[in-house]
C-alpha positions in Angstrom: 1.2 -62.8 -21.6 1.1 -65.5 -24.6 0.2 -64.0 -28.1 -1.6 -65.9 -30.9 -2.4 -65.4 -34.1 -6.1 -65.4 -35.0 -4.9 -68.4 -37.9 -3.9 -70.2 -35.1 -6.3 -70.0 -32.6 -8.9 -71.5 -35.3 -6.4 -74.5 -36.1 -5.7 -75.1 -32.5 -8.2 -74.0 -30.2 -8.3 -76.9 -28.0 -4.7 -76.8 -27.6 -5.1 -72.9 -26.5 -7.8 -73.4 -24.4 -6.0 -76.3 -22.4 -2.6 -73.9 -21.8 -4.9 -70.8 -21.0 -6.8 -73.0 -18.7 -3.6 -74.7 -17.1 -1.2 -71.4 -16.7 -4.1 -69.2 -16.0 -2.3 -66.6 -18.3 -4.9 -64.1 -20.3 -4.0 -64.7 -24.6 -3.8 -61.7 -26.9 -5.0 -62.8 -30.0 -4.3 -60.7 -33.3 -4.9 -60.3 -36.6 -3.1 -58.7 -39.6 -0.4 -57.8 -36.3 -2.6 -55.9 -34.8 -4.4 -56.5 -31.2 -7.7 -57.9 -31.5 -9.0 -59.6 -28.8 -7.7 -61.2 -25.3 -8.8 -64.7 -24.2 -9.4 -65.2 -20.4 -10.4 -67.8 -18.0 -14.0 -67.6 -17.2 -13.2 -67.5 -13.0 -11.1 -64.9 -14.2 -13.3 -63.3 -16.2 -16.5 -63.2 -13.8 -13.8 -61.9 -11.1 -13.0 -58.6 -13.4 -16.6 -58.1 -14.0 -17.2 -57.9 -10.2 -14.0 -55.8 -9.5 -15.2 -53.5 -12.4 -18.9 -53.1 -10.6 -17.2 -51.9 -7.5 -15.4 -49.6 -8.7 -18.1 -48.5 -10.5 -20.1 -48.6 -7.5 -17.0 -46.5 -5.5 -16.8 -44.0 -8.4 -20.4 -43.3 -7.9 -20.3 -42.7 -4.2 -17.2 -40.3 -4.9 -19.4 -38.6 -7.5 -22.5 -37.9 -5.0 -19.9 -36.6 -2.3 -18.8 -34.2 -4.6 -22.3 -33.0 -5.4 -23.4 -32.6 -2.0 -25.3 -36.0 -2.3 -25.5 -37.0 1.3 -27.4 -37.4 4.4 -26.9 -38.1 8.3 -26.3 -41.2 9.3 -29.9 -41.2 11.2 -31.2 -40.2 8.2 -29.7 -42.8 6.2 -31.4 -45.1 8.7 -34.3 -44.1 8.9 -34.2 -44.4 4.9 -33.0 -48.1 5.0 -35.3 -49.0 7.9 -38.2 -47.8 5.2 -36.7 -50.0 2.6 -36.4 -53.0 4.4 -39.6 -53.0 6.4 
């Protein structure tokens, strides 16, 4: 992973964005030596975001399980047939 500066990102952004773009390789940017912020690719960005939402989406699932959340598969069914009538 590259590191920046936050001084440098605003005196060569273009340059930064070019590499970033070209090696596909997330930048840590950082001020007064600390971690501030990371800059990503957009594509791989958005792909995070949807990765994120399924988990999300899995984590749920594994929460109603555990809470006795569930119903038959006829049942689910029957329920879906209802939804997309």
């Amino acid at each position: 992973m590259k590191i920046e500066l936050v001084t440098t990102l605003k005196r060569q952004a273009t340059k930064i964005l070019a590499e970033l773009h070209e090696s596909g390789e997330p930048v840590l940017i950082t001020e007064h030596g600390r971690p501030s912020a990371y800059l990503v690719d957009v594509e791989d960005y958005k792909s995070m975001q949807r990765r994120i939402q399924l988990l999300e989406g899995i984590a749920r699932g594994e929460q109603a399980i555990q809470e006795g959340r569930v119903m038959a598969h006829e049942e689910a069914q029957q329920a879906m047939s209802r939804w997309l009538k």
